[in-house]
Z-matrix of the N, CA and C atoms (Angstrom, degrees):
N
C 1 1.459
C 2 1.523 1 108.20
N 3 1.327 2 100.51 1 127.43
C 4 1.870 3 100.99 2 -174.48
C 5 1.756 4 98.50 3 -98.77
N 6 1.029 5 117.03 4 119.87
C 7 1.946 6 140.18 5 -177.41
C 8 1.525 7 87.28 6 -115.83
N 9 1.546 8 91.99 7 131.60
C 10 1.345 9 127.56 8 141.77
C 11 1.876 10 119.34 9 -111.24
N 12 1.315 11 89.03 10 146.66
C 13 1.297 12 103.29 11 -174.60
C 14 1.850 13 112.35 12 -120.84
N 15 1.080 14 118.58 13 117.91
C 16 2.053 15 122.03 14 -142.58
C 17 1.519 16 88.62 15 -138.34
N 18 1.291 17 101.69 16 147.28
C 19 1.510 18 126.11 17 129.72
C 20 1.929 19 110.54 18 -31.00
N 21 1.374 20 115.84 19 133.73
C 22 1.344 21 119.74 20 147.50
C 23 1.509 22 116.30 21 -55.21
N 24 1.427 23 118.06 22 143.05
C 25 1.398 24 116.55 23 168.90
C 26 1.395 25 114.10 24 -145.59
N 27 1.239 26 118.77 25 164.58
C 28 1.339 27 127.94 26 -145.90
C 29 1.560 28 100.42 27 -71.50
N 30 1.722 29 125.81 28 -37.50
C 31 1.348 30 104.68 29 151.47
C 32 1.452 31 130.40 30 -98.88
N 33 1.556 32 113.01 31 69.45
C 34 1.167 33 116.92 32 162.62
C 35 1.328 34 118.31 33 -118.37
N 36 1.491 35 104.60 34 -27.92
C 37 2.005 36 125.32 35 176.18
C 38 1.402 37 90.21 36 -36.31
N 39 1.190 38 157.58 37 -81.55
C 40 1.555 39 136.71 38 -147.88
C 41 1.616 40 99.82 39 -63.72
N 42 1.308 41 135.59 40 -60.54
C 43 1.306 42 145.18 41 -159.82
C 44 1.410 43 95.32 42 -54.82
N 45 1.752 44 133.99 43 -41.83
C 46 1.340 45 123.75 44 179.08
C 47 1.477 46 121.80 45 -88.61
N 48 1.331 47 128.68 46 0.21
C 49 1.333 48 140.17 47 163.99
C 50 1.673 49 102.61 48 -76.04
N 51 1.417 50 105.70 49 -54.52
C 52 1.380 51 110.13 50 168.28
C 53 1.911 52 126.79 51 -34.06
N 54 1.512 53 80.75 52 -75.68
C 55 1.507 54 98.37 53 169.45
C 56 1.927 55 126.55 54 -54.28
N 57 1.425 56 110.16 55 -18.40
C 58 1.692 57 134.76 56 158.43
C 59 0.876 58 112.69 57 -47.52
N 60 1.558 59 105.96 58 -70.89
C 61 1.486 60 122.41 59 -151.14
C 62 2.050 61 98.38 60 -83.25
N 63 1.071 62 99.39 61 -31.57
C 64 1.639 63 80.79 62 164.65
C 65 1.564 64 124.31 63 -94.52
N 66 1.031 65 126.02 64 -16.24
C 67 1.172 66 136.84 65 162.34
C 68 1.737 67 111.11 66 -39.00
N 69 1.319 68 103.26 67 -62.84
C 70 1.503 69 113.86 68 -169.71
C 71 1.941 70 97.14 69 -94.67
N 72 1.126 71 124.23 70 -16.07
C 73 1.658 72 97.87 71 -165.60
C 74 1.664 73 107.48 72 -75.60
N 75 0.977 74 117.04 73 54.49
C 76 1.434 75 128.27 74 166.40
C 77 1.746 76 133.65 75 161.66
N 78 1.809 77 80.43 76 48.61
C 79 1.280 78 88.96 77 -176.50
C 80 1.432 79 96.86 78 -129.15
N 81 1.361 80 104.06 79 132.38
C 82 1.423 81 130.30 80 -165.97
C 83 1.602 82 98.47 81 -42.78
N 84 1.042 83 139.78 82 -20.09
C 85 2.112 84 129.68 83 -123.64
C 86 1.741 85 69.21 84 -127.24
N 87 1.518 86 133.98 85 -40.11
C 88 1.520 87 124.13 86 -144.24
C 89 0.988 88 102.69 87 -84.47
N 90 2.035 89 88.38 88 152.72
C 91 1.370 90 96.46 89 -172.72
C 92 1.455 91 111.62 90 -104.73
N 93 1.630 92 124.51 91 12.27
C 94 1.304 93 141.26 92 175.91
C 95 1.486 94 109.67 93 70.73
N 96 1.424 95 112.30 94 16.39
C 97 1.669 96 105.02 95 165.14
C 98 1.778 97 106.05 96 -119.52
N 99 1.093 98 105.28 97 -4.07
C 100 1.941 99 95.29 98 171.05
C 101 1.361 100 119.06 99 -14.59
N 102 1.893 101 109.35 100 -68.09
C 103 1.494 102 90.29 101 -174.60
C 104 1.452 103 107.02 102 -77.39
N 105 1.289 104 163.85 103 28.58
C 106 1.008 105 149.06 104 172.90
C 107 1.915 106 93.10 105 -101.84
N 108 1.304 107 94.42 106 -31.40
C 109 2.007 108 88.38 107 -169.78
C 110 1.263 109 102.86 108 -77.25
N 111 1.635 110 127.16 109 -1.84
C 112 1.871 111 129.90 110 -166.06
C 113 1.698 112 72.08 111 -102.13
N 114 1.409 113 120.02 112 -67.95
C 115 1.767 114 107.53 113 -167.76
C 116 1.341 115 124.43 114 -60.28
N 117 1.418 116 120.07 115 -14.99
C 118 1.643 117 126.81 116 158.05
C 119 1.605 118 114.52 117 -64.83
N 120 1.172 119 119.47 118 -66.79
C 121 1.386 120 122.74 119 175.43
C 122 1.375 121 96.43 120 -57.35
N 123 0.989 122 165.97 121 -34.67
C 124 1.502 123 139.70 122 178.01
C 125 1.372 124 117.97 123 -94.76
N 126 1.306 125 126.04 124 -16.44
C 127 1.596 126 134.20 125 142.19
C 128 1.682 127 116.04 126 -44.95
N 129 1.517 128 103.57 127 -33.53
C 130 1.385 129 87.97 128 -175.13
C 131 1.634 130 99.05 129 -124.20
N 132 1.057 131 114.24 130 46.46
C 133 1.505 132 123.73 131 155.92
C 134 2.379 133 95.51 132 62.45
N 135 0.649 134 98.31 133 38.23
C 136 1.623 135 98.75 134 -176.55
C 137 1.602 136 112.78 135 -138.53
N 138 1.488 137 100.66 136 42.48
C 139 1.528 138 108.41 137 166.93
C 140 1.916 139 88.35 138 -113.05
N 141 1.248 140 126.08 139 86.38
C 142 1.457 141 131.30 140 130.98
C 143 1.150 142 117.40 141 -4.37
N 144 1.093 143 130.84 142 -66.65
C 145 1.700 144 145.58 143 -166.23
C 146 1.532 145 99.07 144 -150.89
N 147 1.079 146 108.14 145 132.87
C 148 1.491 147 135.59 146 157.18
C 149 1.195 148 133.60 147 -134.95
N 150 1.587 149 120.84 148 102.00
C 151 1.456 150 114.22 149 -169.12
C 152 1.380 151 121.71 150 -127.48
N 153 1.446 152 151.72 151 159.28
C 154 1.190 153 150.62 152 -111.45
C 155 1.661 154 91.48 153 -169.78
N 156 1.526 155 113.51 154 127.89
C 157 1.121 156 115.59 155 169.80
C 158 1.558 157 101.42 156 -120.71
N 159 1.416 158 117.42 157 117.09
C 160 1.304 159 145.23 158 157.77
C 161 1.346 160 141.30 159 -79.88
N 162 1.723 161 115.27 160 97.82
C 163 1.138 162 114.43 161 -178.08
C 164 1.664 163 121.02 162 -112.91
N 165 1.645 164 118.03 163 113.32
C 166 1.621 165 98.41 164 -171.93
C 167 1.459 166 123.32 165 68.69
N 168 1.689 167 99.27 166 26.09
C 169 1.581 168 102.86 167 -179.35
C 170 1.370 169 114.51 168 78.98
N 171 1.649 170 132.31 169 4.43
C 172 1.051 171 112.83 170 173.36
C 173 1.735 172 112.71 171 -135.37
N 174 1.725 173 116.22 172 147.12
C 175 1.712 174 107.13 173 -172.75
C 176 1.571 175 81.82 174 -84.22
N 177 1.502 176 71.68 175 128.65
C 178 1.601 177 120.89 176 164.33
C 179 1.373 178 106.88 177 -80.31
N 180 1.200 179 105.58 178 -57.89
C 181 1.817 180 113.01 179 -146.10
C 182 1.796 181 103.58 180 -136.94
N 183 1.288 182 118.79 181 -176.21
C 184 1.243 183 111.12 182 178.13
C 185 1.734 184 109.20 183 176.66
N 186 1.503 185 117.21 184 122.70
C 187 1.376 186 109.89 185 -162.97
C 188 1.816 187 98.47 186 -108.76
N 189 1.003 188 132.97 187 112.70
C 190 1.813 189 116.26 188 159.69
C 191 1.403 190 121.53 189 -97.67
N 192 1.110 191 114.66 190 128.53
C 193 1.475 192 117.76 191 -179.56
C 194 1.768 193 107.87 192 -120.18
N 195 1.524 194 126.11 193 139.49
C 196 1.002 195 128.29 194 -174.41
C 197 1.549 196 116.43 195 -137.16
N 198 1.524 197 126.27 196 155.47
C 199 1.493 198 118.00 197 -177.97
C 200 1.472 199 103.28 198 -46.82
N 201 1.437 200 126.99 199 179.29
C 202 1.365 201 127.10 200 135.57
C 203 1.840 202 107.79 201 -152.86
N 204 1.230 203 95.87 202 146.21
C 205 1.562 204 93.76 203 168.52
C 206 1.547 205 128.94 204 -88.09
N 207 1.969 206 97.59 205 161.72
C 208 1.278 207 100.58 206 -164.58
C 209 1.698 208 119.30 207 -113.18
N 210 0.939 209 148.56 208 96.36
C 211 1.805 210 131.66 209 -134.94
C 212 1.733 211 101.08 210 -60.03
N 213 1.485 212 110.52 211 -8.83
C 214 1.451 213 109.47 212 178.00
C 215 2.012 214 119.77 213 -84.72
N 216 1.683 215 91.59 214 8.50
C 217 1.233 216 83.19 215 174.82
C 218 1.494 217 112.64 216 109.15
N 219 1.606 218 118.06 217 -51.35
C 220 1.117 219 137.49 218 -179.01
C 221 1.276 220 126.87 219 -40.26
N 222 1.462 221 100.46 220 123.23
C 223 1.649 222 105.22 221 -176.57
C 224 1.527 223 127.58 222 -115.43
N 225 0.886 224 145.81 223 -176.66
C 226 1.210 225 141.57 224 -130.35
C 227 1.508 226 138.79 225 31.65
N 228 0.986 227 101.79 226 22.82
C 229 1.301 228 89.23 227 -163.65
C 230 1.970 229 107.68 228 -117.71
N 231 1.555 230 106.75 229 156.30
C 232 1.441 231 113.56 230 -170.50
C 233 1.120 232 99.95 231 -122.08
N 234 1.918 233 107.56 232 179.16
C 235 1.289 234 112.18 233 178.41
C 236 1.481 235 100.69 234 -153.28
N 237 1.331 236 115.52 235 132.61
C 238 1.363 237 142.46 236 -168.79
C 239 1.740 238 124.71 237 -55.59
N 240 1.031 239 128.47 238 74.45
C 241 1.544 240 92.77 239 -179.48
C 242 2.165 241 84.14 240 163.72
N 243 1.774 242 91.26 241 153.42
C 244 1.170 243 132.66 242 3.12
C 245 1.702 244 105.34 243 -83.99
N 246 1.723 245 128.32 244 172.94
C 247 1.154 246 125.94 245 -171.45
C 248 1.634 247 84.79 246 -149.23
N 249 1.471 248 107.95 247 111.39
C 250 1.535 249 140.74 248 -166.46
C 251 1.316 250 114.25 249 -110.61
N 252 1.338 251 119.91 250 141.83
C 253 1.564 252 126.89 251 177.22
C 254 1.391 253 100.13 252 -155.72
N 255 1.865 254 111.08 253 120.31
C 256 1.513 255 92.56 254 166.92
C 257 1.315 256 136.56 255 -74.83
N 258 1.723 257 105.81 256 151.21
C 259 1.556 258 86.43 257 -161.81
C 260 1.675 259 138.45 258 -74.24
N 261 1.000 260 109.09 259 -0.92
C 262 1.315 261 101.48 260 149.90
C 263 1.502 262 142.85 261 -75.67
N 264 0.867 263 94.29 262 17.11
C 265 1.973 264 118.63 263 -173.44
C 266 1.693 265 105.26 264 -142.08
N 267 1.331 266 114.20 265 0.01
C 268 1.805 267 126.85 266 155.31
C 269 1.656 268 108.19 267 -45.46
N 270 0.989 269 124.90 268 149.21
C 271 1.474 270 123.78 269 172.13
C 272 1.222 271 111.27 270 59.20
N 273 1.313 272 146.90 271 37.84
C 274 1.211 273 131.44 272 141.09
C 275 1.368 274 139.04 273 -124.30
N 276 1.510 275 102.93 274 21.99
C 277 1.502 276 108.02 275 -159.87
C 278 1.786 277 125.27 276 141.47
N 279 1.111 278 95.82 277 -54.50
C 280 1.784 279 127.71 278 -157.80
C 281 1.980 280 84.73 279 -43.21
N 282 1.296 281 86.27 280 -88.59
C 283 1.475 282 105.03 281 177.97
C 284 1.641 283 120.85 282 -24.76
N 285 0.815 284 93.60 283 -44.04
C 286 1.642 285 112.27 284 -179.09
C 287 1.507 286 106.75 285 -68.62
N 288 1.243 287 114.77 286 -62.49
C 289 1.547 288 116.49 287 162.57
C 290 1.036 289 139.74 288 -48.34
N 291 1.273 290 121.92 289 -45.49
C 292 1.680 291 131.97 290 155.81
C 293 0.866 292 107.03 291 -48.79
N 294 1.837 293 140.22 292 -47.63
C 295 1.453 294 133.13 293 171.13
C 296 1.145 295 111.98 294 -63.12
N 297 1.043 296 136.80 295 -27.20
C 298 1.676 297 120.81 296 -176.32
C 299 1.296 298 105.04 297 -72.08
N 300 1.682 299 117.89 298 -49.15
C 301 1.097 300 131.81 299 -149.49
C 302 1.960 301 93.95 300 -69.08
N 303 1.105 302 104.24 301 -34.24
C 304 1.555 303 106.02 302 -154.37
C 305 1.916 304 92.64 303 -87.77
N 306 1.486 305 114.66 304 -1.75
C 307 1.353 306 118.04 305 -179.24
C 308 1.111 307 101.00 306 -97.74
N 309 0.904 308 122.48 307 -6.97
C 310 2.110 309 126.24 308 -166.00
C 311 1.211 310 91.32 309 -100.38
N 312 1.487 311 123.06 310 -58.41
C 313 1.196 312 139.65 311 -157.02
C 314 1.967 313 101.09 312 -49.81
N 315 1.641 314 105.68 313 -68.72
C 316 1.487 315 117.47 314 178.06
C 317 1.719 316 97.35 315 -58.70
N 318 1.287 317 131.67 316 -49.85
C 319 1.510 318 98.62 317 -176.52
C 320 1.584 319 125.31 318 -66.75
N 321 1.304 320 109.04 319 -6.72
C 322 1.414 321 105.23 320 -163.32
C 323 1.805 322 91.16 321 -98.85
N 324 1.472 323 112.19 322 -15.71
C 325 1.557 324 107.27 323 160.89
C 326 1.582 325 124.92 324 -73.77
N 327 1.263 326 101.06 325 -3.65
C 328 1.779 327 109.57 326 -162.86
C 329 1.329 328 127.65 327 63.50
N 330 1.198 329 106.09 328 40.76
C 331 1.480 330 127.30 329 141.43
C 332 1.651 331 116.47 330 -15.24
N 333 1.371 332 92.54 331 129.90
C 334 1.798 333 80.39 332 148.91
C 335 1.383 334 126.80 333 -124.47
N 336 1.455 335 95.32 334 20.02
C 337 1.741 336 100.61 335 179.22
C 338 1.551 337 97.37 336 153.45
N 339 1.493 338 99.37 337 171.63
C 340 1.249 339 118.66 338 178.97
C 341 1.739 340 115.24 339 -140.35
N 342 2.003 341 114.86 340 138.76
C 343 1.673 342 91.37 341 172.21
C 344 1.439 343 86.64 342 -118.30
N 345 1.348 344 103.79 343 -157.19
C 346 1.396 345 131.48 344 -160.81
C 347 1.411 346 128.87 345 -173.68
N 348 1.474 347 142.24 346 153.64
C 349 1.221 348 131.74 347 -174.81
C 350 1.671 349 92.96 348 -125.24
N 351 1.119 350 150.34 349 121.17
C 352 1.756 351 163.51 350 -166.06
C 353 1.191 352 133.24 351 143.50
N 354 0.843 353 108.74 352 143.06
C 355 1.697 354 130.88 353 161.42
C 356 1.598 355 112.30 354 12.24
N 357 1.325 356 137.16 355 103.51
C 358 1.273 357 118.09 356 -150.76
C 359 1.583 358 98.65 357 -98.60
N 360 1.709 359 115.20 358 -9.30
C 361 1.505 360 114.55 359 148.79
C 362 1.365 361 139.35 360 -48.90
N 363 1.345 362 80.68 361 -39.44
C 364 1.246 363 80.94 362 173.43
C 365 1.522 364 126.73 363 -97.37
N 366 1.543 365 119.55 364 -34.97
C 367 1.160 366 128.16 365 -170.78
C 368 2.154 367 105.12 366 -77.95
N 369 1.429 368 111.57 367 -30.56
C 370 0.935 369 107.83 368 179.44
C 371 1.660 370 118.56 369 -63.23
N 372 1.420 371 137.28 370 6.77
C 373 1.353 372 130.56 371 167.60
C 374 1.184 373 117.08 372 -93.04
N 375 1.479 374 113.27 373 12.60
C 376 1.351 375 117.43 374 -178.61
C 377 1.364 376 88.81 375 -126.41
N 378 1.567 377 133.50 376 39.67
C 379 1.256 378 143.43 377 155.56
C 380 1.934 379 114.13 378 67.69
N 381 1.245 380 113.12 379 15.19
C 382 1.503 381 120.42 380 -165.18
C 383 1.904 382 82.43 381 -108.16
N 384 1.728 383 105.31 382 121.47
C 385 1.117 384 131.19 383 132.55
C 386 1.385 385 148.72 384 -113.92
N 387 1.499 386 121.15 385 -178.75
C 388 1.138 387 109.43 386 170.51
C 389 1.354 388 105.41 387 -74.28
N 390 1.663 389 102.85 388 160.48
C 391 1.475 390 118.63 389 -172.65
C 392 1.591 391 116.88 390 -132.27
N 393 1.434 392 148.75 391 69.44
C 394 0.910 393 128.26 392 -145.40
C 395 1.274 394 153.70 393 -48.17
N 396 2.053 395 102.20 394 -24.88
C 397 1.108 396 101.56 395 170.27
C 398 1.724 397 117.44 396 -82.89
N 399 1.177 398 139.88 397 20.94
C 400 1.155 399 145.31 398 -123.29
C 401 2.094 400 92.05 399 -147.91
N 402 1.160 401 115.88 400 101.71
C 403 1.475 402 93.61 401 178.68
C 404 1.518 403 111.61 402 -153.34
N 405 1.589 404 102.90 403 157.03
C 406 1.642 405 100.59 404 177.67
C 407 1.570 406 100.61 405 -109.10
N 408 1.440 407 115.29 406 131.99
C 409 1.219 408 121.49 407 158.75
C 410 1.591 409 114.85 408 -41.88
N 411 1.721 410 106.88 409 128.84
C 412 1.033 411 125.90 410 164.16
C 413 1.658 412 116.31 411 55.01
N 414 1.506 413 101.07 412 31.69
C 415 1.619 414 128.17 413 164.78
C 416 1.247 415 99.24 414 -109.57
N 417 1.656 416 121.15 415 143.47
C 418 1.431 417 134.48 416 -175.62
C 419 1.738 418 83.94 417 -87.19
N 420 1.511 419 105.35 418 134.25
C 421 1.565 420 128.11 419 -176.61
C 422 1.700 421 106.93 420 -57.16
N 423 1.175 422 120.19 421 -18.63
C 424 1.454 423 127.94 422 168.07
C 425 1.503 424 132.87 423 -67.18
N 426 1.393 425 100.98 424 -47.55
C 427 1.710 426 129.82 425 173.76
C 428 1.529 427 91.74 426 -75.32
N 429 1.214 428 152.49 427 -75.01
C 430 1.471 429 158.58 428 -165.71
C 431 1.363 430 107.36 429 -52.40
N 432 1.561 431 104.62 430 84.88
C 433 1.710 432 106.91 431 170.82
C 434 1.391 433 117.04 432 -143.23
N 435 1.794 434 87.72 433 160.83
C 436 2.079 435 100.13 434 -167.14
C 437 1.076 436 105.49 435 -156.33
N 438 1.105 437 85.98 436 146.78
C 439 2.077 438 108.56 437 -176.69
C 440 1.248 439 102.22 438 -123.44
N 441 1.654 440 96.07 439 153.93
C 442 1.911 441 96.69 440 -164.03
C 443 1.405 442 96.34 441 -133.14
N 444 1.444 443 126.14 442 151.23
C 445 1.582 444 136.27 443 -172.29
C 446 1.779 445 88.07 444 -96.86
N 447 1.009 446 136.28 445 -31.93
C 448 1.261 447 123.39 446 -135.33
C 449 1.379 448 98.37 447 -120.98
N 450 1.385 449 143.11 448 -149.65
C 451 1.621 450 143.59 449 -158.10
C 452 1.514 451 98.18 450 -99.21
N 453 1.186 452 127.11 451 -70.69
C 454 1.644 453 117.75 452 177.79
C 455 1.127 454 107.85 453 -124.17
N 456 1.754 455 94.99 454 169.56
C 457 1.432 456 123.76 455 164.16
C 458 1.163 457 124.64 456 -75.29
N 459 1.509 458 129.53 457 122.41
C 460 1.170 459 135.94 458 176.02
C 461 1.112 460 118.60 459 -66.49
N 462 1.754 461 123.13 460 146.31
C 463 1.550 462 138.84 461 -147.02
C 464 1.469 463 97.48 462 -120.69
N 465 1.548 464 126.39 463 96.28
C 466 1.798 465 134.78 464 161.12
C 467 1.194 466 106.20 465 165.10
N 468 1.506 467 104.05 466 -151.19
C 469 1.389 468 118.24 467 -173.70
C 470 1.464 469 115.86 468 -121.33
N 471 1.415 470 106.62 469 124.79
C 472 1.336 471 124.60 470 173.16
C 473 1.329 472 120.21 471 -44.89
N 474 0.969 473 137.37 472 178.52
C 475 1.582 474 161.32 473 -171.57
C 476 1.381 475 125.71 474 -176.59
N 477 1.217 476 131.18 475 97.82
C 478 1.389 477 116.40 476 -170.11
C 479 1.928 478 111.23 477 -90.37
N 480 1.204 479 112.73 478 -172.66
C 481 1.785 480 98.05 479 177.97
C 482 1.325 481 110.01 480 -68.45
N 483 1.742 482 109.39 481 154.86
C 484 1.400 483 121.07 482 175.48
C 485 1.841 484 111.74 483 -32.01
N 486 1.779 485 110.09 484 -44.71
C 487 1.358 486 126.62 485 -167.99
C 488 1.578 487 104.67 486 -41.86
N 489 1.580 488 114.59 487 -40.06
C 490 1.375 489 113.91 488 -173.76
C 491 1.974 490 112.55 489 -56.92
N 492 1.439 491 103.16 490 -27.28
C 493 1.626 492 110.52 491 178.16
C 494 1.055 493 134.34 492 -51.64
N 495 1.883 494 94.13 493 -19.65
C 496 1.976 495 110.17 494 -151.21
C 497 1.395 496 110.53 495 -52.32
N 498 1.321 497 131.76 496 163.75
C 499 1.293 498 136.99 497 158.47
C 500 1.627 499 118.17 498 -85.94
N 501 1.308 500 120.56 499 118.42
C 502 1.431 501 117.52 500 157.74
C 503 1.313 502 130.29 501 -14.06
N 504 0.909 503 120.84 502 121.57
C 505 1.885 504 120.39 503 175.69
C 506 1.222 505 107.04 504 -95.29
């Protein structure tokens, strides 16, 4: 399978709502507003990175990453999600690529890290754990993980953008 890994572009926004909404409509963890939290963060200019996995001319996949704050002050730092693959193109790669790509992407911005809310099987081979002093309200301390480019881990509680709040349509 030949994957490209892109910039978002202005006609891709339907193809990645698309690719959202099946991604998550049957996954145990969702909270059924993904694509509304990918069209919030880019309504309000707080998609950081947005990237598009392309196979044969069509998005496959789709990673958004956005700032978030830290109550310790701490800056640089982002947070992952949502990061979509349709599912018939699950398990082979896709996913995996958009994460690298979207990890290269923030270090080569000067990042100082990245968190995330998933699967720590899965997310932990891309070196992101839990961290203790480091936490999201009313996330189980297991699922709540981050990897940092830079010397340490920052000490409080996260906040991700308002977009994560949205209500379902």
């Amino acid at each position: 399978m030949n994957i490209t890994i892109r910039p978002e572009q202005q006609r891709d926004i339907s193809a990645i709502r698309r690719v959202t909404e099946a991604a998550f409509a049957s996954a145990a963890h969702a909270s059924g507003t993904e694509p509304q939290i990918v069209e919030a963060l880019r309504n309000a200019r707080a998609l950081s990175i947005s990237l598009v996995a392309e196979c044969n001319g069509e998005v496959i996949g789709h990673v958004a990453v956005s700032p978030v704050h830290i109550s310790d002050g701490s800056k640089g730092w982002f947070g992952f999600g949502p990061v979509s693959v349709l599912p018939e193109y699950q398990r082979q790669g896709v996913g995996t690529s958009l994460m690298r790509s979207a990890l290269d992407a923030l270090k080569h911005e000067g990042a100082k890290g990245c968190v995330l809310v998933g699967d720590p099987g899965y997310y932990g081979r891309f070196g992101f754990r839990p961290v203790p002093d480091l936490t999201l309200p009313d996330v189980p301390t297991e699922y709540f993980q981050a990897l940092r480019f830079g010397s340490a881990f920052p000490a409080g509680s996260v906040t991700f953008h308002e977009a994560f709040a949205v209500e379902s349509k």
